[in-house]
Structure formats: C-alpha cells, structure tokens
N, C-alpha and C positions, 0 to 999 in steps of 0.2 A: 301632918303628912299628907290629908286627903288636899289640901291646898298648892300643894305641890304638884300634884297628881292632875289637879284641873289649871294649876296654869302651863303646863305642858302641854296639852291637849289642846288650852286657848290659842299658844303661840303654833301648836301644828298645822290647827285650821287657819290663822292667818296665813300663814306662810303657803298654804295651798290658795286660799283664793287669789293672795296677790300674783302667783304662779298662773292660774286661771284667767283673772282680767290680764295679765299681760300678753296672755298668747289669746285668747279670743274677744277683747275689747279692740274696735278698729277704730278709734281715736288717734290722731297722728299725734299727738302730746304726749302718749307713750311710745318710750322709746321702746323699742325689744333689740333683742343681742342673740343671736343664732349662732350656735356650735357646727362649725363643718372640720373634717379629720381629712377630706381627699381633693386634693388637685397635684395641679404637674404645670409645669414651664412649657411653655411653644418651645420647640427643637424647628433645627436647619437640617435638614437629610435628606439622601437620596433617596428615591422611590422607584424600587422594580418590579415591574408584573412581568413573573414568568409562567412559562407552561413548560411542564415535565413532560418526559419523552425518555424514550431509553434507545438507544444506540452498542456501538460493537468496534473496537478499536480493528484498525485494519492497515495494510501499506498504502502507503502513498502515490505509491509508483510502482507499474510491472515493466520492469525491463525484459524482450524477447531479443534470441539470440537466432539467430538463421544457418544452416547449412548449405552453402552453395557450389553445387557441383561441378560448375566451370571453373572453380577454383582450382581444385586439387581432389584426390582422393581422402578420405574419411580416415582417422589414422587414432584417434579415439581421444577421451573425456578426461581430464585434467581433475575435475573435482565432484561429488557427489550429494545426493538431495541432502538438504540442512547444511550445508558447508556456509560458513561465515566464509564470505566474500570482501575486497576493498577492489578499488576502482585501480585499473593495470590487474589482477589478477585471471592466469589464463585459464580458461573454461573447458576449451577443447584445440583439438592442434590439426593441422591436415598433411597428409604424408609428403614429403618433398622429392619421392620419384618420379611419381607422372609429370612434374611442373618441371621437374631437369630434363627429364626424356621428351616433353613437349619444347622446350628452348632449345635443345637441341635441333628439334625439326626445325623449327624457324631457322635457326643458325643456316641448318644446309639449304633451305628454299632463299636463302637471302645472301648467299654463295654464288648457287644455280646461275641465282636474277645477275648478279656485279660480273659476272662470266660473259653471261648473253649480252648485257650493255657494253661491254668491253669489246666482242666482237665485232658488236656494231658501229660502234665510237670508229673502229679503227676502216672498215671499210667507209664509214662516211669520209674519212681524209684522202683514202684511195680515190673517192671520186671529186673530191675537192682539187687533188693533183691532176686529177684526167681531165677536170673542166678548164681549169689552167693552161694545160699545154695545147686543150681544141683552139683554146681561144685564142692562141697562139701563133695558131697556122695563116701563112698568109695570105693577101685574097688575091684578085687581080682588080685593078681600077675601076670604082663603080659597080663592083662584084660586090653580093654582099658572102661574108664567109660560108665557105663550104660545109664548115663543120656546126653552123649554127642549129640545125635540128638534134645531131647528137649534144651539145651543150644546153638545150633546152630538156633532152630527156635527160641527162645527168641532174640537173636541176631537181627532177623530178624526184629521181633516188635520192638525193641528198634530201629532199623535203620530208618523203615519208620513211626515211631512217631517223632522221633526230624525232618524227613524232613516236617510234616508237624507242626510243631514248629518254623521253618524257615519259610514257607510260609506263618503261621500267622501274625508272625513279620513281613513281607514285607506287609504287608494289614494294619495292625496295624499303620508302618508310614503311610501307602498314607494318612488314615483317622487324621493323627496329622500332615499333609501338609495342607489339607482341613480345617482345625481348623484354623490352622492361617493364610491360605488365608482368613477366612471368618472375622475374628477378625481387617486382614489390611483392610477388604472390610469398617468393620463395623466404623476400625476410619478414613475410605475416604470417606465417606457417602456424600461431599461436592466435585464436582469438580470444582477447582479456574482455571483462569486464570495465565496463565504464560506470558504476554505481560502486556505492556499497551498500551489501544487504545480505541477503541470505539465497539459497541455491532453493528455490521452492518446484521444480521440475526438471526430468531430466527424460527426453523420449531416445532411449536404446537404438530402437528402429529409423530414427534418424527423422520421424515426422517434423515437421516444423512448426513453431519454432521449435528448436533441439535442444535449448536451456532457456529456464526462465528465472532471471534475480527478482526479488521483490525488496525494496529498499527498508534500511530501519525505522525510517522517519512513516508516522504515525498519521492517520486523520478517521475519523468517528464517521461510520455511514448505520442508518435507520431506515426506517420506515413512517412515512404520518397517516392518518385514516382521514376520510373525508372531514369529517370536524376537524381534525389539528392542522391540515395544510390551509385551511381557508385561514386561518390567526399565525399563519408562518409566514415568512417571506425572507428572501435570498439579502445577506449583508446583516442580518440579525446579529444580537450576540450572543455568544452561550458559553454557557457553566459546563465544566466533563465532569464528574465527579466517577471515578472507579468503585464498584461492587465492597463494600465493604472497610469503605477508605472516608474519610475526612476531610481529603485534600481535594484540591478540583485545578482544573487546568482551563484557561481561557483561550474559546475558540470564537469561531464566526461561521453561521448557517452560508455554505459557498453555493450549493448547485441544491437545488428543487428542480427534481424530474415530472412533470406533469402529465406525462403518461400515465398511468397504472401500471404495476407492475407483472399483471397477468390481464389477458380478455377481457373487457370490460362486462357484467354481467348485470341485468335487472332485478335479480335476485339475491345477488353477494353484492357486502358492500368492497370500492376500491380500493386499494394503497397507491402510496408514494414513494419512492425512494427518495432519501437526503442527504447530501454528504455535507460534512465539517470538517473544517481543516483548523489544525492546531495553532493558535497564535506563541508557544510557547513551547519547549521541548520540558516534558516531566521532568518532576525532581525524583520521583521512584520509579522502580522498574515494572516496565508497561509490556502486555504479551500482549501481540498482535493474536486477535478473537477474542480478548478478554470483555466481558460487556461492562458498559457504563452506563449509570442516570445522566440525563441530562435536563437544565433548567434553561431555555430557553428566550429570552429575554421581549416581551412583547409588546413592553411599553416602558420607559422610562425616563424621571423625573428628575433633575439634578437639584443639589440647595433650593428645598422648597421645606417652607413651616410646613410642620406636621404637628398634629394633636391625637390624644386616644381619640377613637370612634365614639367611647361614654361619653364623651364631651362635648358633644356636637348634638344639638336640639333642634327638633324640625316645628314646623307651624306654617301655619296658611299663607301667612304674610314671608315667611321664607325661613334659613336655617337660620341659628345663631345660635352662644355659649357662654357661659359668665365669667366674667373676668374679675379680677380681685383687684382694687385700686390699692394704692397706697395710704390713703385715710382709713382704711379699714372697712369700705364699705364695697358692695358687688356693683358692676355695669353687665348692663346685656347687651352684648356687641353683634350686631349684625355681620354675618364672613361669607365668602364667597367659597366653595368647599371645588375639589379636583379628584382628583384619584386617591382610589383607598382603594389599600393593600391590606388584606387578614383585617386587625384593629386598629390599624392605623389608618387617620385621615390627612387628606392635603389639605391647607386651607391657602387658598390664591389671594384672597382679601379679607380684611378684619380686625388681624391681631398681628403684633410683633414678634422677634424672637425674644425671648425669654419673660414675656407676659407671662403670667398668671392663670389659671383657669380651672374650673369647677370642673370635678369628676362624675359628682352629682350634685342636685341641688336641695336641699333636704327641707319639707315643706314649710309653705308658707315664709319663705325665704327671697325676696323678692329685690329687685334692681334698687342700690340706695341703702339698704340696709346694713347695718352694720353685723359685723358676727365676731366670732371666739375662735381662737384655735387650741391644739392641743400645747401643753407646754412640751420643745425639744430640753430638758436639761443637760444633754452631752451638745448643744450649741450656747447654753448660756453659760456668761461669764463673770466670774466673782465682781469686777469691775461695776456690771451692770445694773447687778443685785444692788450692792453700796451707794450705787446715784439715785435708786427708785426710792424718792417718795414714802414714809407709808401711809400715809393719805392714799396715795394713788397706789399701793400695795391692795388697802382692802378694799377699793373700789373697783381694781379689777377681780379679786376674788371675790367678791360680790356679782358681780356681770357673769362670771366663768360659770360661780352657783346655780345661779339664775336660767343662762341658757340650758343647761341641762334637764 
C-alpha cells in the first residue's frame, strides 16, 4: 500500500516541476501553449459622438391674421381659441353695409363726373360749329378775315374744354377703380385661413393681429450654455427622442442664435437659443410643449473598423493589439487608432475586418507564441470528432492540460 502512496506523490512532484520549467525556463527549445478564453472580430460600423441636450416641441409657423379698417366694418369671429383650423377655413367676416353704402357713394360722384363731361363734350361742338361758320365768312381781296381774332379765341375755348374733358376722365376711373375694389371687398367679406393648425389667439378688442393659427407641423427649439454652443454648429444632425418614449425622430440643428438670450452679464453665465427642424413627420402623437432629449450629433464616422477599447495597448514606441493568426500563434500589430465612443475604438490602420484579436493578453504571452482555447462543443461536429487522429486527440489534451 505504502508504495502506492509514494509513487503518487513521485508522479505529483514531477508533474509540478515539468509545469514549473515550462513556464519559468527561457530556453526557446521549450515550446509553452497559453490558454486565453477572450477575443472578438474587427467590426465595420458607424461611429457617432453625440452631445445630449433637451429641447421642447413647438409650431413651426405663426400665421397672424390683420383687421383692416378701410376694409369694412368689423362684423365678428367665425371660430374660437383651440379650434382645429384647415386652410379656406374663415376666421372672421367684415359686415357688407358700409362697403354697399360706400359703392354707392362712388356710384353717384361717378354719375356727378359722366354729367359734367357731357356738358362739356357738348358745348365743345357748339364751338366747333361757331369756328366753322367764322371761318366762313367772307373777306374782301387781300383782307385778311374779319373774324380771325374770334376764331382764334374760340380755339382757345375748345383747347381748355377737352383739357378739362381729360381731367374728368381721370376722376371718372379713380371712381370705377373704387367700384371694384369695393365689389372685391364685398365678395372677401370672409377672411379664411391659409394654414392648417390650430386657433392659438383670439383679441375681442380687435388689437392686431386679431387671430393667430399656429400650424400642426412641429420643430424642437432649446437652449445651449456656453460650453454646448462652442461643440454645436448649424446643419448638425440630431436624434428627438420624446420624454418617456423609445422612439426618436430625425432632425437637423437649423438656426443657432448667437446672441444670448437675456443681457449679457460678468456674473451669470449666457444661453443660446436653438431651433431644429423635423426631418420626418412622427409616427406617434406629438403635443406641441411636450419636452424632448436630444442627441446631438458632433462627430461622425461612417464604415470604419472598430474594436473594444480592452484591446488596444499603448507603449512608448506607439499603440497596438494582438491578433490571432491562423497557425495558432499571436502577432502584435501596430494600428493607427481614431475616434472612441464609451468602449469602443476606431482603428484607421492595422487590422482587417473580421481579424482576430485579444481582449487581454494573459501573462507572459507573447508575439509567436502558440496558445489554447476553450473547447465550443455546440460548434463541434460529430464529423470532426471521427477525422481526429487519437494520436493528435491526446496531444492536444495534453497541451490543453498543460497550459492550464
């Protein structure tokens, strides 16, 4: 029994020293075999840095409505504050007595006028006739006519009668301009709405404007503080995301106000006003004031490798990460690294897509060296089993043993 006992003991100490010189013996004649459990594939992704911000849905457009009192009298309001509006819908109407009782006056001053040109029209012929028959009269030889100084003054009358024939007629339009402004007054007697939206003001008192639609169509206005307008800028893109929602709606940073929005002060810091405008009309229903987060887009990457941040190793001579050949042994690849987002890194130079690469490197594990992995048994296949070997069965389970 006791012979038992010490050659278990014999083979346990062998079995530890040859474990021993294999990992602390630096003879290149020993091979050593390293167990690693973590890597991942180079990906192709897009890469965005945004900055958060919170914003306020709001209309897009105020339409103002006017009351004009050379129009017509005020005759009252067609619809009331919050009224769903469409565009033709009429707002308010203005009363069609004074604009009949004002056409009227036109009518008679343009009566008046066609009376007094008639008059005149008809004495100009009277003296048309009169110059006629001076001229008529006959002379005696070498006489010049007798009646040449009265056919000179008739001349005269006839000159400034048609001038004011001409002036009638200029008065005559203004008063058949007036007719039919008052006739277009009388079939607008209704002003509609040219939007659609909602009725968000209504002033009684008739201040101006007298209605105001504000439209259903949507767009996100904010505020940035000193630090966020300097990392903003107008044509940006952004994310809307609603208070309690999932969904996000794509818009674009439009207008950056560079003013402040109050005094500028040495003591308080400024704001900015922002607006965004919706690239998309929501698929849920959206209340105008409802607030929104928004994500900002401040820099962005299209199809570029990317790898975890664990993967990426720094040193003096520059960065780089290990990549796993296909013999089974690691390379240390020198990569040119870009933008990192949370734990993800860019890498611009180095590695491929769907390379290979260490999550960590687990010591004494170095460029060349060969290693172990864990066995996937939901990737192996009965096929594969049946072709191995078992020569090469227990010589990798020997290496597996070993590296552990």
């Amino acid at each position: 029994m006791m012979w038992k006992v010490r050659l278990l003991i014999i083979g346990v100490t062998l079995f530890l020293a040859c474990n021993m010189a294999l990992i602390f013996l630096k003879s290149d004649k020993i091979g050593r075999t390293y167990y690693i459990d973590e890597w991942t594939a180079v990906k192709k992704q897009d890469l965005l840095e945004t900055m958060p911000a919170k914003g306020v849905l709001a209309p897009k457009k105020e339409h103002h409505l006017y009351y004009e009192n050379t129009t017509g009298t005020f005759k009252g309001f067609l619809v009331e504050k919050g009224d769903e509006v469409q565009a033709g819908t009429g707002l308010f109407e203005y009363s069609p007595d004074d604009i009949a009782m004002t056409k009227e006056n036109f009518q008679i001053e343009k009566e008046k006028l066609e009376r007094e040109q008639t008059g005149i029209e008809s004495h100009i012929r009277e003296l048309e006739s009169m110059q006629r028959t001076l001229a008529l009269t006959p002379a005696e030889e070498d006489e010049p006519n007798p009646n040449a100084y009265m056919i000179q003054t008739v001349e005269r009358d006839i000159a400034d009668k048609e001038l004011q024939v001409s002036r009638l007629e200029s008065e005559i339009e203004k008063y058949e301009d007036l007719m039919e402004a008052a006739d277009e007054s009388l079939s607008n007697l209704t002003v509609e709405s040219e939007v659609a939206g909602t009725v968000k003001s209504i002033q009684n008192d008739l201040t101006n404007p007298v209605v105001t639609i504000i439209s259903n169509e949507q767009k996100v206005e904010g505020i940035f503080t000193e630090q966020e307008i300097h990392k903003a800028a107008e044509g940006m893109k952004v994310f809307i995301i609603p208070k309690g929602s999932s969904k996000k709606i794509d818009g674009t940073l439009e207008k950056i106000i560079n003013y402040p929005t109050s005094e500028p002060h040495a003591e308080t810091e400024s704001r900015y006003e922002f607006t965004i405008s919706l690239n998309e009309s929501p698929e849920f229903e959206s209340f105008h004031g409802e607030h929104v987060d928004l994500r900002i887009v401040t820099n962005e990457v299209e199809n570029t490798m990317t790898v975890p941040a664990q993967a990426v190793k720094k040193a003096k001579k520059g960065t780089y990460t290990y990549a796993i050949q296909q013999n089974g042994r690691l390379e240390r690849k020198t990569i040119k690294t870009g933008l990192k987002i949370g734990q993800t890194q860019e890498v611009k130079e180095g590695v491929e897509k769907g390379e290979l690469v260490l999550l960590d490197r687990p010591p004494f594990l170095k460029t060349g060296f060969p290693f172990a992995t864990s066995l996937e048994v939901a990737k192996l296949k009965k096929k594969d089993v049946k072709d191995l070997r078992k020569k090469d069965m227990l010589k990798y389970a020997a290496r597996g043993l070993l590296s552990r």
